[in-house]
C-alpha positions as CSV (number, residue, x, y, z in Angstrom):
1,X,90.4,75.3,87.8
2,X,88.1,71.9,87.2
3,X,87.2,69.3,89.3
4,X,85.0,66.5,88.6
5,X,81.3,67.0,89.7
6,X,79.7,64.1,91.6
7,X,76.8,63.2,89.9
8,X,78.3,61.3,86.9
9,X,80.4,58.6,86.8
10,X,84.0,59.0,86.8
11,X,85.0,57.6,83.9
12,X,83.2,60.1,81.9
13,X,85.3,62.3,79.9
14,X,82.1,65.4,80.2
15,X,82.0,65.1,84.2
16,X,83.7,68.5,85.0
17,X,83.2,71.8,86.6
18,X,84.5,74.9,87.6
19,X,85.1,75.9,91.3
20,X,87.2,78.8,90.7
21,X,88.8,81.3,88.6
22,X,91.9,83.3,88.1
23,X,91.2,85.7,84.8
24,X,93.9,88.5,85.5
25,X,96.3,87.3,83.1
26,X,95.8,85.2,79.3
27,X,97.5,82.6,80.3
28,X,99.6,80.1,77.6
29,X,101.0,77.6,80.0
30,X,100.7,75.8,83.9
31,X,102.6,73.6,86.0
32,X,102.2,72.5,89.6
33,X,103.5,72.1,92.6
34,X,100.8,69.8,94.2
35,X,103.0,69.0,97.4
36,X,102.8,72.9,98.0
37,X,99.2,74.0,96.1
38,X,101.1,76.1,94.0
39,X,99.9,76.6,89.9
40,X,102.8,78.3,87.6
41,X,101.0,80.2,84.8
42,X,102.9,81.4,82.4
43,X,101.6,84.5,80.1
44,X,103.5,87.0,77.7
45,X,107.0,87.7,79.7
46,X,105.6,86.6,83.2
47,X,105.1,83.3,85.4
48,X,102.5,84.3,87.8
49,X,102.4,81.9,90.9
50,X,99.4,81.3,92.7
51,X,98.2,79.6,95.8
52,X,95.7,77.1,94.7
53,X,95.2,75.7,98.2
54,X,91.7,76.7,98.1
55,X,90.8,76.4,94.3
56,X,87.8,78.5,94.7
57,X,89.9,81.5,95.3
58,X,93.5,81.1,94.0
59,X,95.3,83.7,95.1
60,X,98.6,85.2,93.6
61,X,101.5,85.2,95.6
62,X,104.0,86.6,93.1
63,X,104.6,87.4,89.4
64,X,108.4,88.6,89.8
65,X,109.7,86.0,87.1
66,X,109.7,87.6,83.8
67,X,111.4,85.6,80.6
68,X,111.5,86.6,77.6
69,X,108.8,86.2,74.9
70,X,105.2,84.9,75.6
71,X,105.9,81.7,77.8
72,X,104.3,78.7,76.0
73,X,105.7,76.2,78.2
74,X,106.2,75.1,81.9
75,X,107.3,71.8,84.0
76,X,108.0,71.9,87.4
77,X,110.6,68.8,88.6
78,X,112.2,68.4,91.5
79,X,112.1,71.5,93.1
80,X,112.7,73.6,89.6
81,X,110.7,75.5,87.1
82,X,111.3,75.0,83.6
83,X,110.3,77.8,81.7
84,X,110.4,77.4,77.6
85,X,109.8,81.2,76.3
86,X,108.6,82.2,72.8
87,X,112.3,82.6,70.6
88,X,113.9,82.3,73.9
89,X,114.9,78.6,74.6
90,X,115.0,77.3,77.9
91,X,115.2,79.1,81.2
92,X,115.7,77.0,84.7
């Protein structure tokens, strides 16, 4: 996770930082759910979910979704994940 440092300016592209870190999984893919700090990472047949409500620990709350294939693509609309899995299409 990155969040702008506040010494530089804001408009400048370089002005970022880590605060925290999740390195359990490689992860190909995120989405999120800002209304309810949540971060979809998707990684070879799983979408872990974690609760990024304090980014300096994200903590995983469940990794019980499990396409098929390495998932290389997520969105998050309206109240739905949209998962695109390696050879697999589109799961909702």
């Amino acid at each position: 996770l990155v969040a702008p440092a506040r010494a530089q300016p804001a408009d400048d592209s370089l002005n970022c930082r880590e605060v925290g870190s999740w390195p359990h999984a490689t992860l190909y893919s995120i989405a999120l759910d800002p209304d309810r700090n949540l971060a979809f990472c998707g990684s070879v047949g799983r979408v872990h979910v974690l609760d990024v409500s304090n980014p300096t620990q994200p903590q995983e709350l469940s990794n019980a979704m499990q396409p098929d294939g390495v998932v290389q693509a997520l969105a998050y609309f309206s109240g739905r994940l949209y998962i695109g899995a390696d050879g697999h299409g589109l799961e909702i």
